[in-house]
N, C-alpha and C positions, 0 to 999 in steps of 0.2 A: 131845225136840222132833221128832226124825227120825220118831219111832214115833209121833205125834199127826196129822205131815203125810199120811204114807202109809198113816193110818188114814181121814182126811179123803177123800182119794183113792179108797180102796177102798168107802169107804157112797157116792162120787160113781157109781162106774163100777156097784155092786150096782144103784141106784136108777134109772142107765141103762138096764140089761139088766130091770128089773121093769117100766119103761117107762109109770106112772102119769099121765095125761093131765094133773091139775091141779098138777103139779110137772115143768114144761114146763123151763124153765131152771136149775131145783136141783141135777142132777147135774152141770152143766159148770161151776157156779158150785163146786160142792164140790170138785171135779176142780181146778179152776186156782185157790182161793186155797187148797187142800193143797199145791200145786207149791212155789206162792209160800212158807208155812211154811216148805216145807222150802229153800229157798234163802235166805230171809232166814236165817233160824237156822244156816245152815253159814256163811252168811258172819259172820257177828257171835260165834261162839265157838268155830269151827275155825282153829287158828294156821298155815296153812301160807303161804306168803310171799305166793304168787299168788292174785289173788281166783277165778281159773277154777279150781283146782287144791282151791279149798274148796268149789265145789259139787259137785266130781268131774271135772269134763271134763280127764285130765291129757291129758301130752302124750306118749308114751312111746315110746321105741326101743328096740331091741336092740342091749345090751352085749357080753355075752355068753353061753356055755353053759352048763347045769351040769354037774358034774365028775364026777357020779355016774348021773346018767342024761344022756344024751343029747336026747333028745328036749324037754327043759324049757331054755324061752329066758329068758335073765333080764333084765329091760326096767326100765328107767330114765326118769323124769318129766325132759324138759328145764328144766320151771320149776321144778320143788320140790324132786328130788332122790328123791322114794320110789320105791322099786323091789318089785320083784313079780316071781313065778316063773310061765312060762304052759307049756301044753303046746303044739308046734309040729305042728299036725295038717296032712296032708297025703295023697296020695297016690298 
């Protein structure tokens, strides 16, 4: 389903950039009901508790470090609980 929306998306933004006079509105139409795909279909068969947290938007802080490299911050979803390893660029 993920892979149909942000194919939608991609022939929207191609058809933008080819810039065809008589298909005036069909790229943004293509563009915003691939969005919509892909957000209806995360919400209706992604289990995570929070409905933000199923289209992606989480919320995430920093727990703590890794124990092995330094530099990797490990961040936690305040709604859902999943976590992720990032690097902490800086400098």
């Amino acid at each position: 389903m993920k892979w149909i929306a942000w194919t939608v998306v991609l022939v929207g933004g191609l058809l933008l950039v080819v810039d065809i006079p008589v298909l005036s509105y069909v790229p943004y139409i293509l563009m915003i009901s691939g969005v919509l795909i892909h957000i209806s279909g995360s919400l209706l068969f992604k289990k995570h508790h929070h409905p933000l947290c199923r289209i992606g938007f989480h919320q995430f802080e920093l727990k703590s470090y890794d124990q092995e490299m330094k530099s990797f911050g490990i961040y936690t979803c305040k709604r859902c609980g999943k976590t992720k390893k990032a690097v902490k660029a800086g400098g």
